[in-house]
Steps between C-alpha positions, in 0.01 A plus 500: 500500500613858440610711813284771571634877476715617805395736697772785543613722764258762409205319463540422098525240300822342412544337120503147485848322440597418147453137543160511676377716211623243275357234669192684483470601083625095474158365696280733344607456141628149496107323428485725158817325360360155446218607367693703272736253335273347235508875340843479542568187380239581191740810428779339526394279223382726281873721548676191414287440174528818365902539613538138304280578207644850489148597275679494223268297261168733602373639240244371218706294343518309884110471490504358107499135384819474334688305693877545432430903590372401842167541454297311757154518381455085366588423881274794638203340242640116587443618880147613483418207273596241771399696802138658389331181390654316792354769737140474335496080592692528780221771630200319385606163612624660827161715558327164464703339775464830731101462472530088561674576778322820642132406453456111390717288712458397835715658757698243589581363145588853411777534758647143406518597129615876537876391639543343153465787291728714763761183414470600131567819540870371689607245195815688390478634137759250373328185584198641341752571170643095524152369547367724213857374271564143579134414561168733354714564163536205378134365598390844313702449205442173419107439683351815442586755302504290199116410593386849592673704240287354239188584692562847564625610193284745408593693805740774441801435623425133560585342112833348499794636290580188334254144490586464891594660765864421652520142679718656793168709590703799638410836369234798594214222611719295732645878674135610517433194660756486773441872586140422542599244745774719697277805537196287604587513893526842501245651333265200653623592865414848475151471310458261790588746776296746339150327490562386850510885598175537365266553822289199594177718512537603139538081388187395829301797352504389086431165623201582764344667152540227332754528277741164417851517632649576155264736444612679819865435421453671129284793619596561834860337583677583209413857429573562886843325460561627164808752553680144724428296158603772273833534749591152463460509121768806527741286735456191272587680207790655674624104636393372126744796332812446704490075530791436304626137572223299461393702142874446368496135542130495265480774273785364294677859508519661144466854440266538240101586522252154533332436184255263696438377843721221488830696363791592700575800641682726766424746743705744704555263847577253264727667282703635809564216631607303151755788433663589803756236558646509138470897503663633821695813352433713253212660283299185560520539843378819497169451299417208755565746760242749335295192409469468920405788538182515278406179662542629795349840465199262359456286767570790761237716391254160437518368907472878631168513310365163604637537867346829533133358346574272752546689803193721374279168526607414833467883631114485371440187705648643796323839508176322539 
């Protein structure tokens, strides 16, 4: 504890010793620097990007598609084509589960089952990327894509280049697929949370009028819960853009636009990851360098938005 002042020989007050004062600013300020190093840490990152990348490829040529001028724009596109359509299952299928759990199941049975898709959510992105290679490729290449290209044909986007698609079965379909499955927990765990914070009245009061349960979950749960869905579809985007691992082993890594669904591709994470160990000096190193920080600035300004939709859902419930 600080010493108090000292009263002096004429009834004043004496200043406190050097040490006690410093002992003093150390106690009260001490609690802010924890919660101040994941800004720190987050600058840090960003001053280490831009002193490696040295912004020396920014310009339009950086934002272009020709490739041996540094222009990043395939990856950008090959990003947004993985990540959006995985989002849009991974948010339906997800939404589904939320309800299931949230209005359907029994209490019991819902708290046995919800551990398991917490234990998803904890499967490290590599195994997902070996499971997707070694295992759902070649069962894709060989089982079903041949069988479903046909069918969907006339889909845009779904009629193969050539009379079949590739037997290894990597490409855009197989990344969209293991995205879908790694953003899942995520965006299923927080659609969750947010339908639970929907009061009980609101569910005991549709239901004493006679409504069904889903037609209280689709007019009355969900639009009260809405800014908590639409803030997980912003943080599963964000985890969906920067996965980088798991989408190198199965997206077959070329840097050229998809012609179809089952094509090969590459994305920023992707390419970043591909490139770095053979191009550790140099001009390459720089346009990775200002690669990582678009992807970053991305996925930065992505979770802000969905944590703050967040926080605004869980404010409402708690000013009731």
């Amino acid at each position: 504890m600080s010493q108090p002042p000292v009263a002096g020989p004429a009834g004043g007050r004496q200043p406190l010793p050097f040490l006690a004062r410093l002992r003093a600013g150390i106690a009260r300020w001490w609690p802010y620097v924890p919660a101040l190093l994941p800004l720190a840490l987050t600058l840090a990152i960003v001053d280490s990007l831009i002193g490696a990348s040295r912004l020396q490829n920014f310009g339009a040529g950086f934002f272009g598609f020709i490739i041996t001028d540094y222009g990043i724009l395939i990856f950008v596109v090959g990003s947004f084509l993985t990540s959006v359509p995985a989002l849009v299952i991974a948010m339906l299928v997800g939404l589904g589960i939320a309800i299931a759990s949230t209005t359907y199941l029994p209490r019991f049975l819902s708290e046995w089952l919800d551990p398991f898709v917490d234990l998803l959510a904890g499967i490290p992105s590599i195994v997902y990327g070996l499971w997707g290679f070694l295992i759902v490729a070649p069962f894709f290449g060989h089982d079903i894509f041949p069988t479903v290209a046909p069918a969907l044909a006339w889909i845009p986007g779904f009629h193969p280049s050539f009379n079949s698609p590739s037997l290894e079965g990597t490409g855009l379909a197989l990344g969209i697929i293991i995205l879908t499955l790694m953003i899942l927990p995520i965006t299923t765990l927080l659609m969750r949370d947010a339908l639970r914070s929907v009061p009980r009245d609101l569910w005991e009061s549709g239901l004493a009028l006679g409504a069904t349960r889903w037609e209280v979950a689709r007019h009355v749960a969900i639009p009260y819960a809405k800014r908590g869905i639409w803030g997980a579809a912003f943080l599963g985007f964000g985890r969906a853009m920067g996965e980088t691992v798991a989408v190198y082993f199965v997206i077959d890594q070329t840097a050229r636009l998809p012609t179809n669904i089952y094509a090969p591709t590459s994305t920023m994470a992707s390419l970043i990851v591909s490139s770095i160990a053979q191009n550790l000096a140099g001009t390459d190193l720089h346009f990775l360098a200002e690669m990582a920080l678009v992807l970053l600035a991305i996925t930065l300004v992505v979770n802000v938005a969905g944590r703050w939709m967040i926080r605004r859902t869980f404010t409402d419930v708690a000013g009731l």
